[in-house]
N, C-alpha and C positions, 0 to 999 in steps of 0.2 A: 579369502572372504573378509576378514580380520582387515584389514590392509582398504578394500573397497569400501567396503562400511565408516568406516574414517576420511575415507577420501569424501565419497557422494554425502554422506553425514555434514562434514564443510560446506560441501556449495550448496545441499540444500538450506544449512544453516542462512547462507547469505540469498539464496531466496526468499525466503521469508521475510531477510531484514529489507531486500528491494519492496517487497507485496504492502510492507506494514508502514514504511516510511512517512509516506505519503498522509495516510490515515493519520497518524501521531502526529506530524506538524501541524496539519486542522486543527485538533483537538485542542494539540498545546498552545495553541495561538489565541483562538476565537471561543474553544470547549465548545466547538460544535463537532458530534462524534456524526461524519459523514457517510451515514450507510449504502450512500454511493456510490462509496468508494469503488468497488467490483465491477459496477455498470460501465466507470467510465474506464477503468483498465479494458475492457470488452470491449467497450465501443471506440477504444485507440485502435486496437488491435483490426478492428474491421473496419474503419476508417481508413489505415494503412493498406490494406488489402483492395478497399476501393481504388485508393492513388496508384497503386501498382498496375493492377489489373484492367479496370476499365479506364480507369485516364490514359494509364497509360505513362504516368510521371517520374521519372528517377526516385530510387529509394532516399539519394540526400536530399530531396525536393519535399517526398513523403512525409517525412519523420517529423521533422522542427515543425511541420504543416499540421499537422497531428496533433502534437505537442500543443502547439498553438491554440488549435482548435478547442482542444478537452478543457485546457485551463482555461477557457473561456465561458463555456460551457458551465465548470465549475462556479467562476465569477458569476453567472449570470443567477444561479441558482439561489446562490445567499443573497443576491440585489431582488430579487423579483419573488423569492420562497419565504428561505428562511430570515430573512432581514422583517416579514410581518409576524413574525414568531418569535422573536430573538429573548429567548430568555426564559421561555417555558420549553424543558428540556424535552421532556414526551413529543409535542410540537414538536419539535426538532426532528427527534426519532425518525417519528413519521413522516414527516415531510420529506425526509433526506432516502426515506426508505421507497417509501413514493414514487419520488422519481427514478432512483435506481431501479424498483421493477417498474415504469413506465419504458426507460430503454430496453433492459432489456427484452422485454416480451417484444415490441416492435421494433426488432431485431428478429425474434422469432417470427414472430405475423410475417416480416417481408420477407420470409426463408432464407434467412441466413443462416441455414443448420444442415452440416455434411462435412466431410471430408478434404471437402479441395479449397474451404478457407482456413490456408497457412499461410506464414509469414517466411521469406529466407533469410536461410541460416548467414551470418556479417561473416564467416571465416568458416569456411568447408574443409574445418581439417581434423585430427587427432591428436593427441598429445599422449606420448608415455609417460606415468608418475609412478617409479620402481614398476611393476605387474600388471599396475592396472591402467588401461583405454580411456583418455576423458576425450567429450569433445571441445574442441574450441569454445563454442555457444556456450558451455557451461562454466568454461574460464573468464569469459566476459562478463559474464553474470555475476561473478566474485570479484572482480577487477569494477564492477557498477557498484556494488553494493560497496564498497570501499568508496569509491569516487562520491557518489551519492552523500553519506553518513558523514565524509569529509568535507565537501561544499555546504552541509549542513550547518556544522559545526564551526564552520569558518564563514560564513553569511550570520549567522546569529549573533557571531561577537565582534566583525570588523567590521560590518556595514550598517546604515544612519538606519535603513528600513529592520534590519535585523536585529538592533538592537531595543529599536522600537514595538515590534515583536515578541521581545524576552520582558520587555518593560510591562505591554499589555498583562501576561501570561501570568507575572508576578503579582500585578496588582493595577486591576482595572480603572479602577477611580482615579488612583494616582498617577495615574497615565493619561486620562482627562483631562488631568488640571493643569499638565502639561504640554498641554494644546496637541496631543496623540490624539487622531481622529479612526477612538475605536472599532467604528465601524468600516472605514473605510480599510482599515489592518486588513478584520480578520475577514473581507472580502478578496485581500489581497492573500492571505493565509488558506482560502478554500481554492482559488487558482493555484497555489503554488502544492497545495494537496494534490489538485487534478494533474497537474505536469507531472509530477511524482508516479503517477498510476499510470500515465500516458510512457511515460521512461521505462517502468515497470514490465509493462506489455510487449516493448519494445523488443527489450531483452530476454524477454522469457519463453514469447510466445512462441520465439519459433524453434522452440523443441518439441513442440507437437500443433495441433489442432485449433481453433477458433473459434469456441462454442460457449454459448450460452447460458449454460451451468456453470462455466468457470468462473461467473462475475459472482456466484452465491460462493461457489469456493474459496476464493479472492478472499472474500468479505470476513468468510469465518476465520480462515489462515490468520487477516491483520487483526481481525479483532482479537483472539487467543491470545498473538505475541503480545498487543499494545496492553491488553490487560492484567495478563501473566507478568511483563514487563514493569506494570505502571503507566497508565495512561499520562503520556503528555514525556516522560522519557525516553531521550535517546537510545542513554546508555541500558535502560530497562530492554527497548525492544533488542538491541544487539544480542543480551545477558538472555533473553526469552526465547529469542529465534534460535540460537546454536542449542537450549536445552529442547525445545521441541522439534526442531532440524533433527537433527541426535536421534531422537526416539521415536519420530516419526519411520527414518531410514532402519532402525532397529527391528522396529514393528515389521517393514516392509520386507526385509530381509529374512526373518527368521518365523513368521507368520503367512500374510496375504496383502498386497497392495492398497485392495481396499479399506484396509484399518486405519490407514493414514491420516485420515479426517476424525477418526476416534478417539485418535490422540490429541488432538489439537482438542476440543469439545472436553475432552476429560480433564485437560490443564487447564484449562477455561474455569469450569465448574468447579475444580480443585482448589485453585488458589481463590475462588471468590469466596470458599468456604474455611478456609484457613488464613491467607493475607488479603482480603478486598483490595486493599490501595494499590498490590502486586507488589514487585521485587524493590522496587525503586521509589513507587510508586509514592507522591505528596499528601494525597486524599486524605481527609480524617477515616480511621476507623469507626466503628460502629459505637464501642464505647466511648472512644473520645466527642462525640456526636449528642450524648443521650446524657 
């Protein structure tokens, strides 16, 4: 048992850090906290289910198409939403929360809720690790969250957009005056959030189900890490996901399944009452604030 709890405690550690990705590069780029986020992982995921099933279209035809689609979706969101609010943070909130339940729920309305929207599994196989069964799916999932967190990391420091980006995140004015046309960034940072979600869904979804709830689930999972973490850090979310990965699979293990989400909500509320800025986290605290 010792042995599996360690293993599944790993990948779901890098579930997390797939779920939350996404979210944290919005934020860090533009600080806009995109409570979208969830909708559009959900609406990749039945997007994809569309292309398969009634188009009719190749899974590598589906996916980039997908891809494509959400980060646009995303982009068009801060061009036509939150781009007449930019700056009043509530506004924001709301707007972005808005639209995330306008999709979802019409998703609901046009009965997208059952059983038979799944996504297939990229490698239908098993892997032994010492005792314990993993499947494939969930080695990819760890081999993405890698890949992911490292295209990251290397898009932000070698390339002219990524560095532009990092320039925003530090210091927006200063980034102005250096003819960075900040709004058109962090329009370019809420597509590259939705790609992230879209990638997300990709990978994850098809160890189970396609439903509706999962985009509030989504939401709280990345919110937990990126705050637990430090909003707008990497390395915060990676350091957040493996502690709540960890004890969420603890909980599951030696408890009931559905606590799972208890945890994430109690880290949440935990560290906003002991470190606000979170682990990593830049924010001023409260006293340094007042």
């Amino acid at each position: 048992m010792l042995e599996g709890t360690i293993i599944y405690g790993f990948i779901n550690s890098f579930t997390l850090v797939v779920m939350a990705l996404g979210f944290n590069v919005t934020f860090g780029i533009s600080g806009v906290a995109n409570f979208a986020h969830g909708a559009l992982y959900v609406a990749a995921g039945y997007l994809t289910w569309l292309g398969l099933n009634e188009l009719g279209l190749p899974y590598w035809a589906v996916a980039p198409l997908t891809i494509v689609i959400v980060a646009a979706a995303a982009a068009l969101t801060y061009r036509f939403i939150i781009l007449r609010v930019r700056g009043l943070v509530i506004s924001e909130v709301i707007a972005t929360f808005g639209v995330g339940l306008a999709i979802l729920e019409l998703f609901r309305y046009f009965g997208f809720v059952g059983f038979e929207y799944t996504l297939p599994v990229l490698v239908d196989v098993s892997v032994e690790i010492g005792s314990t069964y993993v499947d494939a799916q969930r080695l990819i999932i760890v081999a993405g969250g890698c890949v992911l967190t490292g295209f990251l990391w290397f898009f932000t420091r070698f390339t002219k957009t990524g560095l532009a980006f990092r320039g925003i995140a530090q210091d927006e004015r200063t980034a102005l005056t250096l003819g960075i046309n900040t709004d058109r960034a962090a329009m370019f940072s809420m597509a590259f959030g939705g790609a992230y979600a879209a990638l997300a869904a990709l990978i994850i979804l098809p160890l189970g189900t396609i439903a509706v709830n999962e985009g509030y689930n989504v939401l709280v999972n990345a919110l937990a890490v990126c705050i637990v973490g430090g909003l707008g850090s990497t390395a915060g979310v990676v350091a957040a996901s493996f502690l709540i990965g960890y004890a969420q699979i603890i909980t599951a293990t030696y408890f009931e399944t559905h606590w799972m989400m208890i945890v994430s909500l109690v880290a949440l509320l935990g560290i906003l009452i002991v470190k606000p800025s979170g682990l990593f986290g830049q924010q001023k605290e409260l006293e340094e604030r007042i």
